[in-house]
FIKOLZA-1660 file (N, C-alpha, C; in steps of 0.1 Angstrom, whole numbers, plus 5000, padded with zeros to 4 digits):
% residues 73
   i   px   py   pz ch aa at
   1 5008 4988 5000  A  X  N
   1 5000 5000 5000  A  X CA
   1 5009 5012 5000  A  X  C
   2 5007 5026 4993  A  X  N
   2 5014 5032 4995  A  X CA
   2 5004 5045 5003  A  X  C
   3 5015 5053 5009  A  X  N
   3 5007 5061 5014  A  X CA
   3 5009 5075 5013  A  X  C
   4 5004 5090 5014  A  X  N
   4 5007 5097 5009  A  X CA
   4 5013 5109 5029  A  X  C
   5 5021 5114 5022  A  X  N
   5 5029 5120 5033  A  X CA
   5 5027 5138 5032  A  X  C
   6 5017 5139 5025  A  X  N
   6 5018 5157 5028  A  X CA
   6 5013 5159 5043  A  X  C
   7 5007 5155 5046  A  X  N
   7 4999 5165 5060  A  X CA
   7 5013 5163 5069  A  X  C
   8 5020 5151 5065  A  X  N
   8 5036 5153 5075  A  X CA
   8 5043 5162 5074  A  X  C
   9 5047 5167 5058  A  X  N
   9 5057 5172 5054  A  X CA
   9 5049 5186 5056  A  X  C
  10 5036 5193 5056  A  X  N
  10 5032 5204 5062  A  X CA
  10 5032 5208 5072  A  X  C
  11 5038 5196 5082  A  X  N
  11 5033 5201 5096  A  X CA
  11 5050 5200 5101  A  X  C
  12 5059 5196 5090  A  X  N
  12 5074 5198 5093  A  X CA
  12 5077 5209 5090  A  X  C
  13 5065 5213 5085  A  X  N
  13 5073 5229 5072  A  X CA
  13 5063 5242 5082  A  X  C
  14 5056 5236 5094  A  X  N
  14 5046 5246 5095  A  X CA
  14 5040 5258 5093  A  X  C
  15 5031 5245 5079  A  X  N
  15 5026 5252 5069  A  X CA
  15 5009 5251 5075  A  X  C
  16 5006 5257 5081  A  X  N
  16 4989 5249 5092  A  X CA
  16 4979 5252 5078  A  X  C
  17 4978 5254 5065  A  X  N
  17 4967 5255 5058  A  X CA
  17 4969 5247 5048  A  X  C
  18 4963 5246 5040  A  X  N
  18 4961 5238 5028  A  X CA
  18 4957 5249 5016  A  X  C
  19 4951 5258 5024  A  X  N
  19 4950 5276 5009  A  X CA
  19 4962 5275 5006  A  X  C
  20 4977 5279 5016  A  X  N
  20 4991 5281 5011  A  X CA
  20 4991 5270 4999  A  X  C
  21 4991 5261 5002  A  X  N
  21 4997 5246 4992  A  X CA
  21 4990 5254 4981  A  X  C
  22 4977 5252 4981  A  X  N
  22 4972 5257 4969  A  X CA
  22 4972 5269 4961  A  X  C
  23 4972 5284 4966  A  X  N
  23 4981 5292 4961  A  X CA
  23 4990 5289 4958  A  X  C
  24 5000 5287 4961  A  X  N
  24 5012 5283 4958  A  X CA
  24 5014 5275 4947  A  X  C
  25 5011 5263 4942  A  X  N
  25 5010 5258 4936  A  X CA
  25 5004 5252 4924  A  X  C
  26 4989 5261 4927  A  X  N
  26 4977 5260 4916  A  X CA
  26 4968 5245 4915  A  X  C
  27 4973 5233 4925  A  X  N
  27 4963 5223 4923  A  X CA
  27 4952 5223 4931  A  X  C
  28 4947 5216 4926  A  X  N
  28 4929 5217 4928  A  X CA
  28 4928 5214 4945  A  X  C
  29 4923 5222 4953  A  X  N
  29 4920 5220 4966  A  X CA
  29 4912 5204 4969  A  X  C
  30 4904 5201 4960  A  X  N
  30 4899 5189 4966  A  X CA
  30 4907 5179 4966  A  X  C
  31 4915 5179 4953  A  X  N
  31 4930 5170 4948  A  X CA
  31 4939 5170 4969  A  X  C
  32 4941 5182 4967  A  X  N
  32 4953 5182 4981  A  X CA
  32 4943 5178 4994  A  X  C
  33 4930 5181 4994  A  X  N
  33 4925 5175 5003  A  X CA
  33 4922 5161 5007  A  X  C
  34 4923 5154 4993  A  X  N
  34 4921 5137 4990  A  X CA
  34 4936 5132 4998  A  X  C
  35 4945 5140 4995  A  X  N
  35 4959 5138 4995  A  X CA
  35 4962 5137 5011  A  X  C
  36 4963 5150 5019  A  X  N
  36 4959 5158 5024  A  X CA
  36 4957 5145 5039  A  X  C
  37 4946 5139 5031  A  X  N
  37 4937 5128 5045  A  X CA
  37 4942 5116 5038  A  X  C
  38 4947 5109 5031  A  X  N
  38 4954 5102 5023  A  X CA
  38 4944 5092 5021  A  X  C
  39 4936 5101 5013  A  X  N
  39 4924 5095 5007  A  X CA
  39 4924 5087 4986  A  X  C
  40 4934 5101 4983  A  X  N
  40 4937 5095 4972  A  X CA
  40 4938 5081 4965  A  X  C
  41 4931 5083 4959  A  X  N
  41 4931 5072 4946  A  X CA
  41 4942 5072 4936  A  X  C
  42 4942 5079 4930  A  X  N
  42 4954 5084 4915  A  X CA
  42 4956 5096 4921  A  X  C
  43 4971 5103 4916  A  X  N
  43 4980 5111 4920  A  X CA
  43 4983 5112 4901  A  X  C
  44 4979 5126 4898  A  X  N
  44 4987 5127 4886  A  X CA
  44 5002 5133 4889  A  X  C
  45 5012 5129 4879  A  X  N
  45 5026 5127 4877  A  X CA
  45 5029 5142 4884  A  X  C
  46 5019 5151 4875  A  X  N
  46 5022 5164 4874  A  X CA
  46 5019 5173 4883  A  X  C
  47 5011 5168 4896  A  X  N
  47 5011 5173 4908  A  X CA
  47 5019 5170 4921  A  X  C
  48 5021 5153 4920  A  X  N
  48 5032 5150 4924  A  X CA
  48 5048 5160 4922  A  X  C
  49 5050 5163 4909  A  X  N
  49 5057 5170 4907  A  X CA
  49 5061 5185 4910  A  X  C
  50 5046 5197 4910  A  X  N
  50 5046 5209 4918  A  X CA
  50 5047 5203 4931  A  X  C
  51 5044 5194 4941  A  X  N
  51 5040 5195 4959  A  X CA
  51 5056 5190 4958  A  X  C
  52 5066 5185 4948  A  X  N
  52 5082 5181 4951  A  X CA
  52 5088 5195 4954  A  X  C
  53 5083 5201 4942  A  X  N
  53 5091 5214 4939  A  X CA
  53 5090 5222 4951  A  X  C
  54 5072 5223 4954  A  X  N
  54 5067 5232 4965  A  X CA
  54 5078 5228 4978  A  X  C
  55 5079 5219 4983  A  X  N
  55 5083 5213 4994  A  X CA
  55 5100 5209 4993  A  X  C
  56 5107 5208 4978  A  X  N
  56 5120 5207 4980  A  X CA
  56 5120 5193 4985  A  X  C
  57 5114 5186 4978  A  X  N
  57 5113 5173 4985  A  X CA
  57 5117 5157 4970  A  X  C
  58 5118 5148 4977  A  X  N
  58 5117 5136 4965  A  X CA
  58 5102 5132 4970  A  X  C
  59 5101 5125 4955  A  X  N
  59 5090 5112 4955  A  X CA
  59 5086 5104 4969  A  X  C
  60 5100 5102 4975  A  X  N
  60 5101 5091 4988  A  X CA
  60 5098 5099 4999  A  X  C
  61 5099 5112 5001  A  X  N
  61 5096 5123 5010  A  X CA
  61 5083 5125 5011  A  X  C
  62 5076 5122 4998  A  X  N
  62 5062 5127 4993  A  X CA
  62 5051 5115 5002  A  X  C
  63 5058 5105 4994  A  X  N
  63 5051 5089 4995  A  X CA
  63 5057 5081 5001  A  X  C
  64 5050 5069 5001  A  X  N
  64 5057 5060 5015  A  X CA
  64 5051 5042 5008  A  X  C
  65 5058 5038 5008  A  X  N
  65 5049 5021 5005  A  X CA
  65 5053 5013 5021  A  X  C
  66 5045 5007 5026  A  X  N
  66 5041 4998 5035  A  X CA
  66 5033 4990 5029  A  X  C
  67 5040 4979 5035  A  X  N
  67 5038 4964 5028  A  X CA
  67 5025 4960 5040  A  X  C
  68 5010 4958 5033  A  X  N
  68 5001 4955 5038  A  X CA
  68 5004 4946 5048  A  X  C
  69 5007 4935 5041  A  X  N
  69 5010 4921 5050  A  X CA
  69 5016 4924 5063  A  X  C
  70 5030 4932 5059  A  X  N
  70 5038 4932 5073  A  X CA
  70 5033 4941 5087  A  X  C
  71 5019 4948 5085  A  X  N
  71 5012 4957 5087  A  X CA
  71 5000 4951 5100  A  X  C
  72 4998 4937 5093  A  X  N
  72 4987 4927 5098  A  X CA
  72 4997 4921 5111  A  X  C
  73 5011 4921 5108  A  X  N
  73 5016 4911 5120  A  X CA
  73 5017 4922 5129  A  X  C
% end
């Protein structure tokens, strides 16, 4: 499963809103709010891509995979 890491990397950057992200960056508020509560389904390339930039961050910074299984034990 992978999981998505903005509300961490917000609250390292304390950034307390989600308007900033979105100013900032121009993606769709509901998008960062899916994200946001790591509700997300699909992540396009190219948002992924502004929240790196925004944040000075990698992919791996962004996102996270945890192995369901090892999750259960």
């Amino acid at each position: 499963m992978i999981t998505c890491k903005l509300s961490r990397l917000m609250g390292d950057r304390k950034i307390l809103k989600l308007s900033e992200v979105v100013h900032a960056t121009g993606i769709n508020r509901n998008t960062l709010t899916s994200m946001y509560y790591d509700r997300a389904v699909r992540i396009e390339l190219p948002v992924a891509d502004k929240l790196c930039k925004y944040f000075n961050c990698t992919m791996s910074d962004l996102f996270e995979y945890v192995d369901a299984l090892e999750e259960q034990n």
